[in-house]
N, C-alpha and C positions, 0 to 999 in steps of 0.2 A: 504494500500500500504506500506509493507515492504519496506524503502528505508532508505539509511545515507543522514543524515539529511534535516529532512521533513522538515527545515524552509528556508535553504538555495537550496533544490534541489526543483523544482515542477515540475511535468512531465501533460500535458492537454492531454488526450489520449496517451501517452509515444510520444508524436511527439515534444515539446518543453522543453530543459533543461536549468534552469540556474543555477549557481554551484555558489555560493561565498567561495572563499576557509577560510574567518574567520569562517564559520560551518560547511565545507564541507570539507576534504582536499584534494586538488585537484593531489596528486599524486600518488593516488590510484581509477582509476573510473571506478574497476574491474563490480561497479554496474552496468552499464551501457548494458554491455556484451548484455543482454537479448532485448536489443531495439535496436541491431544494424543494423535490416531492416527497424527500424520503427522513428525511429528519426529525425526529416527534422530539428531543430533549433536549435543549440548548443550557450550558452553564458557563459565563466569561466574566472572569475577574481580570482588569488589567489597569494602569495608568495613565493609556497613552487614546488618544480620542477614537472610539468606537466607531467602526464600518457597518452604521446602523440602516446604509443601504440594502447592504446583504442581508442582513435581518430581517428586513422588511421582506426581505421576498421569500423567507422561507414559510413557504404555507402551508408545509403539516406540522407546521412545532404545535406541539401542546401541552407543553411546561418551558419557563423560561426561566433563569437565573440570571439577571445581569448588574453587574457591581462594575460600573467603566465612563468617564465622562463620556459624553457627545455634544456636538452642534447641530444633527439634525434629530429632530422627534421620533421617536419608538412609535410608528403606524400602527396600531392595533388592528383596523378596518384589515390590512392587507392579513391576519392571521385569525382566520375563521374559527381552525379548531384551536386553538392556545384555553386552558381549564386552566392555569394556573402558572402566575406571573410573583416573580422577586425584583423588585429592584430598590437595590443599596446605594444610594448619592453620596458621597464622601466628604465632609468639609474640604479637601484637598483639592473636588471638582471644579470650586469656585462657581467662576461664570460659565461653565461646562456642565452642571448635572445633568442629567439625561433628563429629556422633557418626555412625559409620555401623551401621544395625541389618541384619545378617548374618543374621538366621535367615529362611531359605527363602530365601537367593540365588540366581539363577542362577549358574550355570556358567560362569566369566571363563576369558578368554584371556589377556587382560591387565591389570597393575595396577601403578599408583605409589602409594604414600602417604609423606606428607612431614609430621609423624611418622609411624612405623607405630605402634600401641598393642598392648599385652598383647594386647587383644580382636580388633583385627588379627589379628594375627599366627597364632592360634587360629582366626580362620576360614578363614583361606589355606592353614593345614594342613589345612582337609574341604574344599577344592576338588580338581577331580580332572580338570581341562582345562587349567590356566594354561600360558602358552608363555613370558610375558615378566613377570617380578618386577623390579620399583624399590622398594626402601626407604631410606630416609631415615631416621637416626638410630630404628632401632626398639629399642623395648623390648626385645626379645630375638632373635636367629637363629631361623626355624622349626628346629623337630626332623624335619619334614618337608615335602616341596612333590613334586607332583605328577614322575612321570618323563615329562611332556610338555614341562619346562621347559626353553628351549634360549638362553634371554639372561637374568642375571642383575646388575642394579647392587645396589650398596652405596656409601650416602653417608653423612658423619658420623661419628658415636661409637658404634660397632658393638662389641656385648656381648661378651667371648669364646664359641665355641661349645662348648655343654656333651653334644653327640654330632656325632656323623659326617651329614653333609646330600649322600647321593649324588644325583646327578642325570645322566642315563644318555645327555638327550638333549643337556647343556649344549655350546654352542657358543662362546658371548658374554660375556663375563664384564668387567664395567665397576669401577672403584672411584674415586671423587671425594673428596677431602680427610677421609680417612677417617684411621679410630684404635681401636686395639682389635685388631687382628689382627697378628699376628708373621708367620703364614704361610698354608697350604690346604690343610693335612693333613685340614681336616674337609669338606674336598669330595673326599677320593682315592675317589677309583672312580666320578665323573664323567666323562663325556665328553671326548672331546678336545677342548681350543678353537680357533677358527679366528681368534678373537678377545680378546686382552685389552689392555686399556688401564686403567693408573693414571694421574691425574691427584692425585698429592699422596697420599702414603700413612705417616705416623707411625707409627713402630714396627714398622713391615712390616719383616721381618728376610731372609726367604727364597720361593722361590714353590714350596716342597716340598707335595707334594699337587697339584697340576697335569700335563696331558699336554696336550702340542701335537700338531695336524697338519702335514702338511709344508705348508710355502707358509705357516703362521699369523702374523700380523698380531699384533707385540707394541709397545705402548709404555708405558716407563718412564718416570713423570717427576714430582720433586718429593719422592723414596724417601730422607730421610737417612739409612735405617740399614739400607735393602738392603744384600746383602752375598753371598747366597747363589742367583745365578740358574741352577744345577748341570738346573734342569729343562731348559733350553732345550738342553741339549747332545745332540746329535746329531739334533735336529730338521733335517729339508733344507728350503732355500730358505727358510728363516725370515725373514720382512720386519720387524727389530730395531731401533726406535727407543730410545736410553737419554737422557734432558735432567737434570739437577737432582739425581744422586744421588752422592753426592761419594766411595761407594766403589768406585764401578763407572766403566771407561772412558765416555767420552761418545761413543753411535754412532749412524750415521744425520746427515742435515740439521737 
């Protein structure tokens, strides 16, 4: 297999690509060309300004990973089947983050963005399939997301919510060194979860707005000013981890 470089590129049947641009440089992926009926898994991490022409034209990807400045827009319209999209912007990108242009999307299942942007966050509100939401320091809380969503992270510096964000199907629910929220009053009348885990939460006061199921899988940790976990009460068999929050007992290994 003629290919630029066979240590950073591997193609299993030409259907999965990962590109690392320290072997590969990712602003050139003229190679690509010949797989673009046949490529369903794109993953490119690189420094140097993305060849988001070629991108554009591959149109069976239906997962995409991309962590790489650009000057031209990520087409969504041109990739019909694409279920599920990453894209990490770098403070290093500057005036280069990758812009993603959302009109005529398909239909995601899934989505991280590491920011999420105004423009974000407005098109995630006119989807109407998503199952699993990541955002990363966004611009704002949707005002809405689809009720097919059933795992939801939050990372960062997360806005106060300015309405109520039900989600009917939510099961999962993540927070990573986050800030801006006291509590989940503006998730009440979401789903029960089967899952939540904090890793580091500022100013997180309480988990009011929250409903467990029995048996759910809770961990606290890194909460200074929890103070308020009155939700977990009388939840059975609740599997309760507490680490790092100096109001609350320490429980669990």
């Amino acid at each position: 297999m003629a290919q630029k470089g066979p240590l950073a590129l591997r193609l299993w049947k030409f259907k999965t690509a990962y590109i690392e641009g320290s072997e590969t440089p990712v602003d050139d992926l003229g190679f690509l060309a010949r797989h673009r009926e046949t490529l369903r898994h794109l993953h490119v991490h690189g420094d140097q300004l993305l060849d988001v022409g070629q991108v554009n034209q591959l149109t069976a990807l239906e997962t995409a990973t991309i962590d790489a400045p650009a000057t031209r827009p990520l087409e969504l319209r041109r990739l019909r089947r694409l279920s599920s999209l990453v894209v990490v912007r770098d403070e290093e990108d500057r005036g280069n983050a990758l812009v993603i242009d959302w009109t005529g999307a398909p239909q995601l299942l899934s989505v991280e963005l590491d920011p999420a942007t105004a423009d974000d966050i407005a098109a995630l509100e006119a989807q109407t399939a998503l199952e699993e939401v990541d955002l990363s320091n966004p611009a704002r809380l949707p005002d809405t997301l689809p009720g097919s969503v059933y795992s939801l992270s939050l990372e960062g510096v997360i806005p106060a919510p300015t309405r109520p964000l039900a989600l009917p199907a939510l099961e999962e629910l993540d927070l990573l060194d986050v800030s801006g929220l006291r509590d989940f009053t503006f998730l009440a009348g979401s789903g029960a979860l089967s899952r939540l885990e904090v890793f580091g939460a500022i100013g997180l006061v309480s988990l009011a707005g929250l409903r467990f199921e029995p048996g759910a899988h809770v961990y606290l940790g890194g909460c200074p000013d929890l103070v308020d976990i009155s939700a977990l009460d009388g939840v059975p068999q609740i599997d309760l981890e507490i680490r790092d929050c100096p109001h609350l007992p320490q429980v669990g290994q």
